[in-house]
C-alpha positions, 0 to 999 in steps of 0.5 A: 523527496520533500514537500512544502507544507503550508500552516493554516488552522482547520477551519480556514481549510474547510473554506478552500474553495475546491478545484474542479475535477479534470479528465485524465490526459493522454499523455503525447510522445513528448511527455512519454519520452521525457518519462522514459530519459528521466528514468534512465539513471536508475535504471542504467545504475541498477542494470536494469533487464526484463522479460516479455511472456505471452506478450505477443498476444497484446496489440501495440495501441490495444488498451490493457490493464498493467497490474504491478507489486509495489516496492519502491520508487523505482517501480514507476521507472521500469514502467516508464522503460518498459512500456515506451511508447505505449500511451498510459495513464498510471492512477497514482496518490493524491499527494505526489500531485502536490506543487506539481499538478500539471506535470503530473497529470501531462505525463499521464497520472490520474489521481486518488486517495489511498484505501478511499473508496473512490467512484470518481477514479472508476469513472476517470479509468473508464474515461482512459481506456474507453475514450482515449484507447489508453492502457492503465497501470495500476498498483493495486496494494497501493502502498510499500510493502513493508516486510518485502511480501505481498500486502492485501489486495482491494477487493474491488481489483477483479470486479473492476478487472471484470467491468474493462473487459481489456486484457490483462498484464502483471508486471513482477519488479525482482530486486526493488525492495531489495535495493530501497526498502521503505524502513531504511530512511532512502538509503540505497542498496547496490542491487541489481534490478529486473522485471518480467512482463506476463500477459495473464488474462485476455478479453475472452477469459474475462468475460467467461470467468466469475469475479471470484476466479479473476480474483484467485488469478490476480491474488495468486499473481501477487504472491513474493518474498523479497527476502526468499527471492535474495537468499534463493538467488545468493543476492548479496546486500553487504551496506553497513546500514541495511539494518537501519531503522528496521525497527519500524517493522520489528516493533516488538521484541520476541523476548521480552515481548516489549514494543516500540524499544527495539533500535536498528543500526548498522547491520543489527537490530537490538532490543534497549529493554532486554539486550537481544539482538540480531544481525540482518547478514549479507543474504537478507537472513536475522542471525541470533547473537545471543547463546541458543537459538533465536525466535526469528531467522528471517524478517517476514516470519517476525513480522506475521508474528507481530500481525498474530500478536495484534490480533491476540490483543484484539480479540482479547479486548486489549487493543487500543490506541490513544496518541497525541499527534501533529496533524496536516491536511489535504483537500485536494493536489495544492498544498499540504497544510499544517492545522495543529496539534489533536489526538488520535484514538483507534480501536474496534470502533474504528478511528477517532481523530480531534484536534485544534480548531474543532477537528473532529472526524470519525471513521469506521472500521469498515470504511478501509480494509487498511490503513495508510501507515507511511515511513519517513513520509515526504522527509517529514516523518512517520504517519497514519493517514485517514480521511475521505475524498473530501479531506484526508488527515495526516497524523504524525505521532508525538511519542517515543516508539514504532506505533504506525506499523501496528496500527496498520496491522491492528486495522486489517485485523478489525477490518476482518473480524467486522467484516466476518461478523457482518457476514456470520450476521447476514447468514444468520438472518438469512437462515431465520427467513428461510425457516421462516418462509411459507413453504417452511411453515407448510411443511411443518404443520403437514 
């Protein structure tokens, strides 16, 4: 799906006068209906199926809260089909709004900016559910998976699921990611696809449950393998193209340990540096076609690899990023806007972004537990987004090589590593008081 993007220099940007916030919409039977029959063809072209668990604990207009793994496109159909004619508002990213505003908001969506900490969405949720008795749908990993596992989770998930106080439901999407995995340029696969519907948490449970123990149910919840699931139940993908562009995810080579040489094609991924290469079979398994053994037989233990990788360079002080890029820009759902030219830097200081017309925007490593790292975004190319709720940046490196992939893995592993410094910090101060303290001290000198 592409996008219109319109040139203007930052500076006139920044003098944009911004839209006013709106409420969510319920969206009526019409518009639920209409979501329902343009989801159809997919769906009916996949075969699509599902199963109900629990589900009878659930009242028809009874507010809850349906949490989703996300794979693809697809994953907003099958809950459009599954569930019909239930009102709900689906809380979805700013720029699919983007020259579609008002349909987007009729047909129930609620908008925000991914890995943006964001106090407007929360009010918007509790304004749904509170007010207007809808239920909300919410795909809590935000973006695509790219390997076909489960990504990290927000940690606000199961506070906020504590503050609803509704119930619960995990909708499981097999075969998704399976049929159209985000590296492959939208090319899709013949895979059949189905769901299962499970109602996982009710009001009471809530309510006697810690935020940590929400949190182990819905973590737990969010655990697959796209690739386990098609090789356990002999799912055969036999499309020459399944290896394409898999070099956005296998980045570097296990070989010769280069990065950004790696070339899928075709059925097989090969490194331009050493020659090794690999051939993605039928059944989601990487087949070595060298002599011996190869490093990998399977895309997501490669790609942990790489993540272990990253994290090496890091705690090493060898970790750093410093591209040229080509910059859009949002303010709020108009338009996308063309601002230049800039440079982006990454590292354990966080993001550096400058660029024409005096762009100059900062941001910390904790600020996101990740990063907004797209493949083949809006047909324009791949990017690593930044920002805030005043503004997000769009940068689309100028260079040969995958670089978004690891930029992602590199920010969630220096997310971690400050978050646990800030922590060993906390306790360490917390220690130093309680040694400190009057009784402390009275002990001492009896």
């Amino acid at each position: 799906m592409k996008i219109k993007v319109i040139e203007k220099s930052y500076g006139e940007v920044m003098k944009t006068k911004r839209k006013k916030h709106m409420k969510p919409k319920r969206p009526n039977m019409f518009f639920r209906t209409l979501l329902k029959l343009v989801s159809l063809p997919d769906l009916l072209a996949t075969h699509f199926k599902y199963e109900k668990i629990g589900m009878d604990k659930l009242g028809k207009r009874e507010p809850a809260l349906f949490l989703m793994n996300h794979s693809s496109f697809i994953d907003l159909e099958i809950v459009a089909s599954m569930l019909y004619p239930r009102a709900f508002n689906i809380i979805t990213t700013s720029d699919g709004f983007i020259g579609k505003d008002a349909l987007m908001r009729w047909i129930g969506c609620i908008p925000t900016s991914k890995f943006v900490s964001d106090s407007t969405l929360v009010r918007d949720i509790l304004y749904a559910v509170r007010k207007k008795r809808d239920s909300i749908v919410l795909f809590p990993e935000a973006g695509y998976s790219f390997d076909g596992t489960s990504t990290t989770l927000p940690e606000t998930t199961a506070p906020l699921i504590k503050m609803l106080g509704i119930p619960v439901v995990m909708i499981h999407a097999y075969g998704a990611f399976s049929r159209d995995p985000l590296y492959n340029n939208l090319q899709r696969r013949k895979v059949d696809v189905s769901a299962t519907e499970t109602y996982i948490l009710s009001p009471d449970e809530i309510k006697n449950m810690s935020v940590e123990e929400i949190a182990e149910i819905v973590n737990r919840e969010f655990t697959f393998d796209s690739f386990k699931w098609q090789q356990e139940n002999h799912i055969k993908i036999d499309e020459d193209f399944r290896a394409d562009y898999l070099n956005r995810v296998l980045y570097k080579c296990p070989h010769c340990m280069k990065e950004g040489k790696m070339q899928g094609k075709g059925d097989k991924i090969t490194c331009s540096v050493c020659g090794a290469s690999y051939t993605l079979d039928e059944y989601g398994y990487l087949v070595y076609n060298g002599e011996g053994e190869g490093k990998f037989n399977n895309i997501p233990d490669w790609y942990a690899w790489e993540r272990e990788c990253v994290k090496a360079e890091i705690l090493e002080g060898k970790y750093s990023l410093d591209i040229p890029v080509d910059i859009c820009m949002t303010i709020d759902t108009t338009h996308i806007y063309h601002i230049g030219e800039g440079r982006l830097r990454h590292g354990d200081f966080g993001f550096v972004l400058d660029g024409d017309g005096g762009l100059h925007y900062e941001q910390k490593v904790r600020a996101s537990y990740t990063v907004n790292s797209d493949f083949n975004w809006y047909e324009l190319g791949d990017i690593i987004s930044i920002g805030n709720n005043d503004h997000l940046f769009y940068c689309f490196p100028k260079i040969e090589g995958d670089i978004v992939t690891k930029t992602r893995l590199a920010h969630e592993e220096l997310y971690k590593i400050a978050i646990a410094k800030a922590n060993e910090e906390k306790k360490r101060k917390r220690d130093e008081k309680e040694n400190l303290s009057p009784s402390k001290e009275a002990s001492k000198s009896e």
